[in-house]
C-alpha positions as a Markdown table, in Angstrom:
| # | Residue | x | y | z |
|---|---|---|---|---|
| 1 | Unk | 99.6 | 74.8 | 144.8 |
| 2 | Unk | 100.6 | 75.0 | 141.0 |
| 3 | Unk | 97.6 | 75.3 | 138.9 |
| 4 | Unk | 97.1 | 73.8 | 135.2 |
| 5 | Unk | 97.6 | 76.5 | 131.9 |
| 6 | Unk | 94.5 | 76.5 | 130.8 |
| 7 | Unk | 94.6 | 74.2 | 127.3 |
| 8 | Unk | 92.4 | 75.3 | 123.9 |
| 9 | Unk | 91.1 | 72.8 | 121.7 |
| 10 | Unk | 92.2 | 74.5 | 118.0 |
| 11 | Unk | 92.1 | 71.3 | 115.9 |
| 12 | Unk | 91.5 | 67.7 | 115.3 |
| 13 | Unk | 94.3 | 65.2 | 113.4 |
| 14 | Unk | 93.6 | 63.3 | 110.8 |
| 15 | Unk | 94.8 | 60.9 | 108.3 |
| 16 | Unk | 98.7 | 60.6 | 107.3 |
| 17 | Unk | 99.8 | 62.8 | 104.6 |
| 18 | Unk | 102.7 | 61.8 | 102.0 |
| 19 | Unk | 105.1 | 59.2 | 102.5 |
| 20 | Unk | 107.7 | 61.8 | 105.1 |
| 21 | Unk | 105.5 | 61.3 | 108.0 |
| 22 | Unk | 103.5 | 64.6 | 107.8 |
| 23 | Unk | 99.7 | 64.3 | 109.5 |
| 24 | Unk | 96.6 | 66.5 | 108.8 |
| 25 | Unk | 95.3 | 69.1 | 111.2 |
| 26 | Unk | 91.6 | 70.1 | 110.6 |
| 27 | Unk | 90.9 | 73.6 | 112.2 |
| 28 | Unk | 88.3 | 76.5 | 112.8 |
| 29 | Unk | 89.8 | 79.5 | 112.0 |
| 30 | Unk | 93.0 | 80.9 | 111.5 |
| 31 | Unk | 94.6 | 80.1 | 114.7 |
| 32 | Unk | 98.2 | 78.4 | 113.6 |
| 33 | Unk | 98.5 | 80.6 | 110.4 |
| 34 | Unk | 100.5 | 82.4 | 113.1 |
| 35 | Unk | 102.2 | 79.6 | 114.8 |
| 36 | Unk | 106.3 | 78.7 | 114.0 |
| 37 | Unk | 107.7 | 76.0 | 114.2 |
| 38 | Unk | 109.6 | 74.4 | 116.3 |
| 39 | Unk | 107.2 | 74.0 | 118.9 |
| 40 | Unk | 105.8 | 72.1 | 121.4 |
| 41 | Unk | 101.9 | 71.5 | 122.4 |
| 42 | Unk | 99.6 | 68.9 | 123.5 |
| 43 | Unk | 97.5 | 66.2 | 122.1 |
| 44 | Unk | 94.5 | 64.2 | 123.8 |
| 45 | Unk | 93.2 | 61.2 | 122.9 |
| 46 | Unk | 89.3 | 60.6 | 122.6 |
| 47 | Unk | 89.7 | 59.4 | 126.5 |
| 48 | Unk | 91.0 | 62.6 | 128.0 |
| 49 | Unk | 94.9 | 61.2 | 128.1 |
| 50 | Unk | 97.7 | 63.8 | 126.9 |
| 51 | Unk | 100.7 | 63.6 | 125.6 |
| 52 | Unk | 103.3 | 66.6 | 124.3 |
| 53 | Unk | 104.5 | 66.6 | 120.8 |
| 54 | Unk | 106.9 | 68.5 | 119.3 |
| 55 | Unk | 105.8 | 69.9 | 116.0 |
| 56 | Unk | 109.2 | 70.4 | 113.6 |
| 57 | Unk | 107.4 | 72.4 | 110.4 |
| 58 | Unk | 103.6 | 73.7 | 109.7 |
| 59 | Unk | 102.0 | 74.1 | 106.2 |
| 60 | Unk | 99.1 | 75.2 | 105.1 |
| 61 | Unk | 97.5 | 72.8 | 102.4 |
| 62 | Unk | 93.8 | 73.5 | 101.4 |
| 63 | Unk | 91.8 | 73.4 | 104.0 |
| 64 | Unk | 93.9 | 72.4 | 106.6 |
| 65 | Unk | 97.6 | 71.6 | 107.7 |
| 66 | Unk | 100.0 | 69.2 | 107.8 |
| 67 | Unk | 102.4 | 68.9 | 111.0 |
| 68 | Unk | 105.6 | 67.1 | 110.7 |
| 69 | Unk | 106.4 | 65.5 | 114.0 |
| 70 | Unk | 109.9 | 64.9 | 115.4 |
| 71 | Unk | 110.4 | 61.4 | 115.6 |
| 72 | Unk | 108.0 | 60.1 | 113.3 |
| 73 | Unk | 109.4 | 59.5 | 109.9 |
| 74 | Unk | 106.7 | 57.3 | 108.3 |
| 75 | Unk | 102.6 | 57.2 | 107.8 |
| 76 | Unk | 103.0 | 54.5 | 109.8 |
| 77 | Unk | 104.2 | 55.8 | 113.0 |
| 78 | Unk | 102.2 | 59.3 | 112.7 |
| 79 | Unk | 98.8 | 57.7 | 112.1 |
| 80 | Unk | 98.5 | 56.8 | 116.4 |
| 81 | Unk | 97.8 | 60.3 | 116.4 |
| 82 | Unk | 94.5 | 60.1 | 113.9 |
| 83 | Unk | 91.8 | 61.6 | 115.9 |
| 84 | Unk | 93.5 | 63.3 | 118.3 |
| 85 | Unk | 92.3 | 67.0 | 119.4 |
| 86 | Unk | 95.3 | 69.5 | 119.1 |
| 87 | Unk | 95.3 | 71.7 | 122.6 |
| 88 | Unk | 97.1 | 75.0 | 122.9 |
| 89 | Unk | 98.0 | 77.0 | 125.8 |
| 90 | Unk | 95.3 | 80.3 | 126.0 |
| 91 | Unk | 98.2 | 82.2 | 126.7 |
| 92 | Unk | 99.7 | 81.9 | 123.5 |
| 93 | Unk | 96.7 | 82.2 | 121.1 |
| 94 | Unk | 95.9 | 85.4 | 119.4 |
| 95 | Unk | 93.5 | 87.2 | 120.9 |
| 96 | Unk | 89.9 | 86.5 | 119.3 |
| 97 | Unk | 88.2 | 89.6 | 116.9 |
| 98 | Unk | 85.6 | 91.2 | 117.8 |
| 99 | Unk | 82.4 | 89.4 | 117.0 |
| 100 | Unk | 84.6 | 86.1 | 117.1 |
| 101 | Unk | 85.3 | 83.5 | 120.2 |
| 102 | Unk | 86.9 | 80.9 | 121.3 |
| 103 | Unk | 84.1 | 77.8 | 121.1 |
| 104 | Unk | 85.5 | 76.9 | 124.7 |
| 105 | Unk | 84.3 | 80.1 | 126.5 |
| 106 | Unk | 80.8 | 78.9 | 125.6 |
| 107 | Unk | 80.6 | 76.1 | 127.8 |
| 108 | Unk | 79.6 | 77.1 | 131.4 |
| 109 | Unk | 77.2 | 79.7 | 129.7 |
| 110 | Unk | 73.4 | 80.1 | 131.0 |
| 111 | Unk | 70.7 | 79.6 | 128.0 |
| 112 | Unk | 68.2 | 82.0 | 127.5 |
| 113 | Unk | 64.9 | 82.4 | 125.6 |
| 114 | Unk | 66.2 | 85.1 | 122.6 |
| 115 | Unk | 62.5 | 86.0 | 122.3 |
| 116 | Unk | 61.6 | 86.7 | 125.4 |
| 117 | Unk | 64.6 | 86.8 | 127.5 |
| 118 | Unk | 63.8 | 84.3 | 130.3 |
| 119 | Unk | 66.1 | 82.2 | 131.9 |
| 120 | Unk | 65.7 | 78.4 | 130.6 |
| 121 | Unk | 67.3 | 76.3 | 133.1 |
| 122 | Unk | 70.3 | 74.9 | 131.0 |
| 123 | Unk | 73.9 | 75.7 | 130.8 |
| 124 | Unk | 76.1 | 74.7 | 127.2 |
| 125 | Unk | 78.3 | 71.7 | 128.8 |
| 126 | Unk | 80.2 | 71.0 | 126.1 |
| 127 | Unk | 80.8 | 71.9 | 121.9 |
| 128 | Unk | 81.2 | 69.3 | 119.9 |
| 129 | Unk | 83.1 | 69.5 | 116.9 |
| 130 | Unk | 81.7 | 68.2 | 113.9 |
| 131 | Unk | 82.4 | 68.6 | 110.3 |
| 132 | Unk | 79.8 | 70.8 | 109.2 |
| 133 | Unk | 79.5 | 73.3 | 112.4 |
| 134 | Unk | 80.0 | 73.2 | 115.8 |
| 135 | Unk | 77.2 | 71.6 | 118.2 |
| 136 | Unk | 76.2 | 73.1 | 121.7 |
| 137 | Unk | 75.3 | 70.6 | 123.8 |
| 138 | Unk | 72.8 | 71.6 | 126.6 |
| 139 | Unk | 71.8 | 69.8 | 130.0 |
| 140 | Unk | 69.6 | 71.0 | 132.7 |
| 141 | Unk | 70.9 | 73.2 | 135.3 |
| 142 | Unk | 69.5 | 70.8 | 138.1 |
| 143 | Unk | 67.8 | 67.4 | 138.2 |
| 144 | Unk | 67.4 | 65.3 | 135.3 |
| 145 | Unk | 66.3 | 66.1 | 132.1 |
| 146 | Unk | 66.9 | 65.8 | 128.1 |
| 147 | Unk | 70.4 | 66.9 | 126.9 |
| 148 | Unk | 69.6 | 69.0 | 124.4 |
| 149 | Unk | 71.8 | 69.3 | 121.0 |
| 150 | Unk | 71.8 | 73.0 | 119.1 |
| 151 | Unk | 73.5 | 73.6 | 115.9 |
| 152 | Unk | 75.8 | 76.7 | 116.8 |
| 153 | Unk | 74.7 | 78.3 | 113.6 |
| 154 | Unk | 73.0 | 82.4 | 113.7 |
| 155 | Unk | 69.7 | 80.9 | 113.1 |
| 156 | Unk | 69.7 | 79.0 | 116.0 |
| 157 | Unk | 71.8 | 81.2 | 118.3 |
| 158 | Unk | 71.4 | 84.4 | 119.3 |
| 159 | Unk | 74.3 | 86.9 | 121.0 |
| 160 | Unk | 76.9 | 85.5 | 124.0 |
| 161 | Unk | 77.9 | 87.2 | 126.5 |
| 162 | Unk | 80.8 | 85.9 | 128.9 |
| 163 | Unk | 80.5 | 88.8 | 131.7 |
| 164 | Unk | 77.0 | 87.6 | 132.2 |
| 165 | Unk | 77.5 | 84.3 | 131.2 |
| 166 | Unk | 74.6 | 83.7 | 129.5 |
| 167 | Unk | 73.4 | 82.4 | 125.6 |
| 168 | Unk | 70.6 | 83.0 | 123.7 |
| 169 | Unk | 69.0 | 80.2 | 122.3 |
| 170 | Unk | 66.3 | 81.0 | 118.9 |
| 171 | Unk | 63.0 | 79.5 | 119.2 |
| 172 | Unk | 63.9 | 76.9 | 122.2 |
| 173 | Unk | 60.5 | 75.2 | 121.8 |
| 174 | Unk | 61.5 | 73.5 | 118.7 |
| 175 | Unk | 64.0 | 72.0 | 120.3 |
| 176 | Unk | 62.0 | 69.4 | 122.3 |
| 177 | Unk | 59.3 | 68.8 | 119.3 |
| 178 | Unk | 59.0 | 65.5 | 118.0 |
């Protein structure tokens, strides 16, 4: 039984850049400040499909990157790929800082109450990315219930801790006020 790498989400394409065929890469982090090209990786569609590229040169520019793809020539052709995520095999990222994580190793985590320490009966099932900070999104452990949405900023969360598996979750009343 052969068993799927396990695949990191470390960016999102964008628009076309330039008339060559180049594409922006939006990113967290300094992950593919360390990446050469040539290379190959993944992309996935909003759907969940994937499909490996093959990446010929990597630049930074600003605040994000541009990939040049082999085979596409044109903004034309590279734009299919607008909206994409960008996965990576956790093998061959750098290792995270200390203090720093992977946004993927929070999903499967247990919330808890960061005032008093009680279990709350949710588990992050997803991060969604989003321009200004990443999201946690929350459901109930079991049954039904709200799907809760947390900023995944230090004034809403506390410390992580993937041997326990648990999150702590600032002020979790405030959450479900109206």
């Amino acid at each position: 039984m052969s068993t799927k790498p396990s695949l990191v989400k470390v960016g999102v394409i964008g628009s076309s850049h330039g008339i060559k065929g180049f594409i922006k890469l939006f990113t967290e982090g300094d992950t593919l400040l360390s990446a050469k090209a040539p290379l190959s990786c993944i992309v996935e569609d909003p759907r969940g499909n994937q499909t490996t590229i093959h990446i010929e040169e990597i630049k930074q520019n600003g605040n994000h990157f541009l990939l040049k793809l082999k085979g596409y020539e044109t903004p034309e052709t590279v734009v299919k790929y607008r909206g994409f995520s960008l996965l990576w095999k956790r093998e061959e990222l750098p290792q995270p800082k200390d203090g720093e994580i992977y946004t993927e190793d929070l999903v499967g985590l247990l919330a808890l109450s960061k005032e008093t320490n009680a279990p709350l009966a949710y588990i992050v099932t997803q991060v969604i990315d989003n321009p200004a900070h990443p999201i946690l999104e929350l459901k109930p452990t079991v049954g039904e219930g709200e799907t809760v949405l947390i900023p995944f900023l230090n004034q809403f969360v506390g410390d992580w801790n993937l041997e326990s598996k648990t999150i702590e979750i600032i002020h979790w009343e405030q959450w479900f006020e109206v």
